[in-house]
N, C-alpha and C positions, 0 to 999 in steps of 0.2 A: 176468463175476463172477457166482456164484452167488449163490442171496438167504440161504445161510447166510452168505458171506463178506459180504455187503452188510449184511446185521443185525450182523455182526460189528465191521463200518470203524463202523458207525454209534454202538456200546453203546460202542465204545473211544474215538472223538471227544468222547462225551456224560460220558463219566468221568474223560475228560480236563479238559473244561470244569469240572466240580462241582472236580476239584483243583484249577485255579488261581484259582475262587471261593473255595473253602476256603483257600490259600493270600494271597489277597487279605487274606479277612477275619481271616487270623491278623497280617498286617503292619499292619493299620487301627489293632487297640489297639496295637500296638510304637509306631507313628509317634504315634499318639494320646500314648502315655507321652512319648514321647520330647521332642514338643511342649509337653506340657504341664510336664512337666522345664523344659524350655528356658524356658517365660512365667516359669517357678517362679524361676528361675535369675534369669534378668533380671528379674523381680518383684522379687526380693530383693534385686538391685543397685539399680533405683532407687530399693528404699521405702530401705536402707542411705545415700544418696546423698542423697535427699529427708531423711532424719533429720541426716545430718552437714549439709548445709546447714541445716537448722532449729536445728541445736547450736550452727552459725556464728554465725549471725544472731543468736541467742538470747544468746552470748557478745559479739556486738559490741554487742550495746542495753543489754547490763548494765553492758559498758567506757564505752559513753555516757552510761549515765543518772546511772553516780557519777564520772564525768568534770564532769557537770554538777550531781552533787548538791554536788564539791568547789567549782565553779566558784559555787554557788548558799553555800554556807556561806563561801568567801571573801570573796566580797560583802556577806554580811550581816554577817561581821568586819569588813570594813570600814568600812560604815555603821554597827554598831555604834561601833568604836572612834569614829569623826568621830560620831556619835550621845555618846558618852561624853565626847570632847573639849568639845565644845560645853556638856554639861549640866555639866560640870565647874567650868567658867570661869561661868556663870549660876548653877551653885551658890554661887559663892562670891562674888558678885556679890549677889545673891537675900538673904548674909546680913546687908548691910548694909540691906536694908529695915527701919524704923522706927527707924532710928540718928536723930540728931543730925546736921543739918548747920550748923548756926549755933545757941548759944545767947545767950540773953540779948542780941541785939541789940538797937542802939539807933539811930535817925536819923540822919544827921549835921546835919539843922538840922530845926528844929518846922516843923509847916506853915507857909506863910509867901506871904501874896499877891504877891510877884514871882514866884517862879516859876511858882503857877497863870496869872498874865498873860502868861509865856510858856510855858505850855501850849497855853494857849487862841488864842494867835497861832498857833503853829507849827502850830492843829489847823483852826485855823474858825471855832473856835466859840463863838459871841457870845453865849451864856443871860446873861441878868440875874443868873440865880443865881450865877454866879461873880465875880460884882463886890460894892461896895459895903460896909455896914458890918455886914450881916447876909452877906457871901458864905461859900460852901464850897466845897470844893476837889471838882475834878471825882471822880468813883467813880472813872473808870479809873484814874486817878493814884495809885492803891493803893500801886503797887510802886515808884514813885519815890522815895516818901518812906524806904523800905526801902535803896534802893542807895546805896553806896559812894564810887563814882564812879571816877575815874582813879585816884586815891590810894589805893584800899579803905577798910574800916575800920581806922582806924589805935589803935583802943582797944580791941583782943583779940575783937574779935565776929566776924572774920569767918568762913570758913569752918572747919569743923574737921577734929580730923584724921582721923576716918570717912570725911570725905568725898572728903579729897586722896586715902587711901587706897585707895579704889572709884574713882577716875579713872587713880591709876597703874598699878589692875591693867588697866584699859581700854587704858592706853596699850602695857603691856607687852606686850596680847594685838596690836599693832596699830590697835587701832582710835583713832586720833591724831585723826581731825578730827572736828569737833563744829559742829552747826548747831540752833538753834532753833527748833523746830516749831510749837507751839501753848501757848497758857495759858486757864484758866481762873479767876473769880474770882467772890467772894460776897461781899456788903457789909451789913455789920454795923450802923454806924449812919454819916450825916455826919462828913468832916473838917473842922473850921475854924481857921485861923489861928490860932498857937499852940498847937495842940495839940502832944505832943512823944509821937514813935513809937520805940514798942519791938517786938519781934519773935522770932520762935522759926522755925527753919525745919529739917524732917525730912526724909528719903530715903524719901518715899511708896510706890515701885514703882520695879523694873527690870523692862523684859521681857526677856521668850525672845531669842534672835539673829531678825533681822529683815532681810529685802532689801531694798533699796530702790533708785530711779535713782540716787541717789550712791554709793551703797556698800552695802553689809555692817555690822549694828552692831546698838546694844542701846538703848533708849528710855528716858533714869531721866526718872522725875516728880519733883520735890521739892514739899513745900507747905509756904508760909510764912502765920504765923498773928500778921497784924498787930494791935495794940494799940493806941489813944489814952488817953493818960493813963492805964494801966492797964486799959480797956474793952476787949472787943473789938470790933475796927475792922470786920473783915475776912477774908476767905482767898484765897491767892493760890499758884495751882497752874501752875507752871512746867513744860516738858516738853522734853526736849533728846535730839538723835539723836547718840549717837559712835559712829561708824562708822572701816571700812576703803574709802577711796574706791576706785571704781571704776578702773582699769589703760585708759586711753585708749588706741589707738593713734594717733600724732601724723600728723596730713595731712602727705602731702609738700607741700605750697604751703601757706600760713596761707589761711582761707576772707578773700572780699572783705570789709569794710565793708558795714552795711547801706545803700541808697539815702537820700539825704534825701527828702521830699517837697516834691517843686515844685508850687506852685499860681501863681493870676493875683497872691495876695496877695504872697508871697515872691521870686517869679521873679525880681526887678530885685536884691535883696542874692544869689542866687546866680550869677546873669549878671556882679557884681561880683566876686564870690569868684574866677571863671576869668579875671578878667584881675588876681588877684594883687590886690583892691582891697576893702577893707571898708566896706561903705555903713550909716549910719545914718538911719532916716527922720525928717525934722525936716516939724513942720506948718508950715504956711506961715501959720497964722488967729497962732497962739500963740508957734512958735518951738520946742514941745515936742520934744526927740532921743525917740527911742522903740528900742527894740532888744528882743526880738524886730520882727520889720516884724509889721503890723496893718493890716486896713483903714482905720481911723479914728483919730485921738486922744483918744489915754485921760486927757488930761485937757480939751480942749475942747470937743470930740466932733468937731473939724473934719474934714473929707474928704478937702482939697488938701495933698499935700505934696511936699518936694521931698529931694533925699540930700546929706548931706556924708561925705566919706573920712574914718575914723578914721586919726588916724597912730600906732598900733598900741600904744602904751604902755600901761603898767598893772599893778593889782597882784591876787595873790590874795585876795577878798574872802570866802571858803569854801571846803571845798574835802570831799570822800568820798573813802574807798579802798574798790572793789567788789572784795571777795572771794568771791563767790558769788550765782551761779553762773556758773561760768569763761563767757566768752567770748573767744577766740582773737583775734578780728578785731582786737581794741582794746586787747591785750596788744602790749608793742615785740618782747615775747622769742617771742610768737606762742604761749603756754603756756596763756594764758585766764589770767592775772591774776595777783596785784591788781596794779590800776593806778588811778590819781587822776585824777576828776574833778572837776572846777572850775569855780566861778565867779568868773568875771574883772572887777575893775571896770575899765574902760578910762578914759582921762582926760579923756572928754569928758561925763563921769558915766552913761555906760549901763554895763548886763554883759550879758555872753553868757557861756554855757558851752561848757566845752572842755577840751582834756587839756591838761598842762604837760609840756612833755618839756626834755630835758638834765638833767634831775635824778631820782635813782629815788623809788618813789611814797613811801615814806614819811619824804622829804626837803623835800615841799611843805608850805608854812606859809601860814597867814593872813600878808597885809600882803608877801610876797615882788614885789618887783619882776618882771615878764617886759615881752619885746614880742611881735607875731605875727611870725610866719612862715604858708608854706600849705607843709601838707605832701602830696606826693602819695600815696595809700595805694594807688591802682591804674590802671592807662593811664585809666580814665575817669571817675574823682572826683582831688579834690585839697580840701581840710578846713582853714578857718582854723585854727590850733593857737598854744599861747603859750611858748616859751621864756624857762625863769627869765635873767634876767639876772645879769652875773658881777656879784658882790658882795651878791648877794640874798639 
């Protein structure tokens, strides 16, 4: 090859090359567009894709938030309406505050020293001040001299009709049982025998609805504004809970009986009891029966004594119906109450306490004949108890 033809292979290799550099660099911006096209493309499908998810999202937080605003205003209807229920029945409740509940009462007997003597028995308490020709009736005994009794007042004093009417709407609402809480009282001047009481008593306060362990209910106050001899005596603030009692649910088995307590004192009357046998402790210095058992005699002070068997006869010498607070154990029907407890004289002149069964509770009388029985209440006690007797 000549070195024309070799300059020549050469200029034409070298022109060839700059073409397909030239060619290169015309496809770099094609591919470059083409590229960038393509991010552009799919740029705008995910930010399209990113937005309709954010639309989603955005549409299901607004579906929830008044899914929960309706969820959030039903509940406050509803608390409002029981909000409104409630304030409704206390409004109208509310309006018997400073009504009249009794006017113009009257005693039904003047002070009078038997009954302060059986005050002061039933209480303890032996002050001087309440005896004698100069005595006075105890302060607490305020409100005694104010009650009714079994019979009410039978001379138009007693309640009125404000007040039955503020009980029936209680009752209407449910709230049917009533139990006594608290009282407060201020004293004016001494009571003394003969004096003759008259009285005024108002509807002080109802509260709000109120919770309590027994129930549901509403607090009235009343205050009664005692007089002697037209003086005043006295103020006497009464406080009563009527409620909606509580919804028990009933144990499948009735709970046991509580234990008694066995000591070295008693041991020998309930070592009696399990073989069916009632022991009385008699002293041996004096003869004294004694019933509870005691270490000593209570009236000689002697130490020694020895037991005779009661032969179970006897009458009701007193007797309580516990209506509050239920207990199951001492109920027959296992509901917690009421049920009557008693004290038995037996006929060797002691008493014990104890239930009466075969009669319902409010069948049992002072002065009913019973005898014992043992009843068993659970495989590991068994309970003197007294069965009235037929014709009792």
């Amino acid at each position: 090859m000549s070195e024309r033809e070799a300059g020549a292979a050469v200029d034409h290799e070298a022109e060839h090359e700059v073409r397909q550099r030239d060619a290169r660099a015309h496809e770099a911006p094609c591919e470059a567009r083409e590229r960038g096209a393509g991010e552009r493309e799919a740029g705008g499908r995910d930010a399209g894709e990113r937005e309709a998810e954010e639309r989603g999202a955005g549409e299901r937080e607004a579906r929830e938030r008044g899914a929960g605003e309706r969820e959030a205003r039903e509940q406050d209807g509803r608390s409002g309406r029981a909000h409104d229920e409630r304030d409704r029945l206390y409004e109208r409740l509310a309006a018997y505050e400073g009504r009249a509940a009794a006017t113009g009462g009257t005693g039904k007997d003047p002070v009078n020293e038997p009954m302060i003597r059986h005050w002061c028995e039933a209480m303890g308490d032996t002050s001087a001040a309440y005896r004698g020709p100069d005595a006075v009736a105890p302060p607490t005994m305020l409100q005694a001299w104010t009650m009714g009794g079994l019979s009410g007042h039978t001379d138009g004093t007693g309640r009125s009709a404000a007040y039955d009417e503020m009980f029936a709407l209680l009752d209407g609402g449910g709230y049917t049982s009533v139990v006594a809480t608290d009282c407060e009282q201020e004293y004016a001047r001494p009571l003394r025998p003969g004096d003759r009481i008259t009285f005024d008593t108002v509807i002080e306060s109802v509260s709000r609805r109120k919770t309590t362990t027994l129930g549901t209910g509403y607090f009235v106050t009343t205050r009664t504004d005692v007089r002697a001899d037209g003086e005043p005596a006295g103020t006497h603030r009464f406080r009563i809970l009527k409620y909606r009692p509580v919804r028990r649910e009933k144990p499948a088995a009735p709970p046991p009986r509580p234990r008694p307590v066995i000591n070295r004192d008693n041991a020998g009357f309930w070592a009696g009891v399990a073989e069916h046998r009632l022991l009385v402790q008699r002293c041996t210095d004096c003869a004294t029966l004694r019933l509870p058992w005691l270490p000593g005699c209570n009236a000689c002070g002697g130490a020694e004594w020895d037991t005779v068997e009661a032969d179970g006869r006897g009458t009701v010498f007193s007797h309580v119906v516990m209506h509050h607070p239920p207990f199951p154990a001492f109920a027959p029907d296992g509901e917690g109450g009421p049920y009557a407890v008693a004290l038995i004289e037996l006929a060797e002149g002691v008493r014990i306490v104890s239930n009466v069964i075969g009669v319902p509770y409010d069948k049992v009388r002072v002065g009913m004949p019973v005898h014992l029985e043992f009843l068993v209440t659970d495989p590991d006690l068994e309970l003197p108890v007294f069965r009235a007797s037929e014709g009792g």
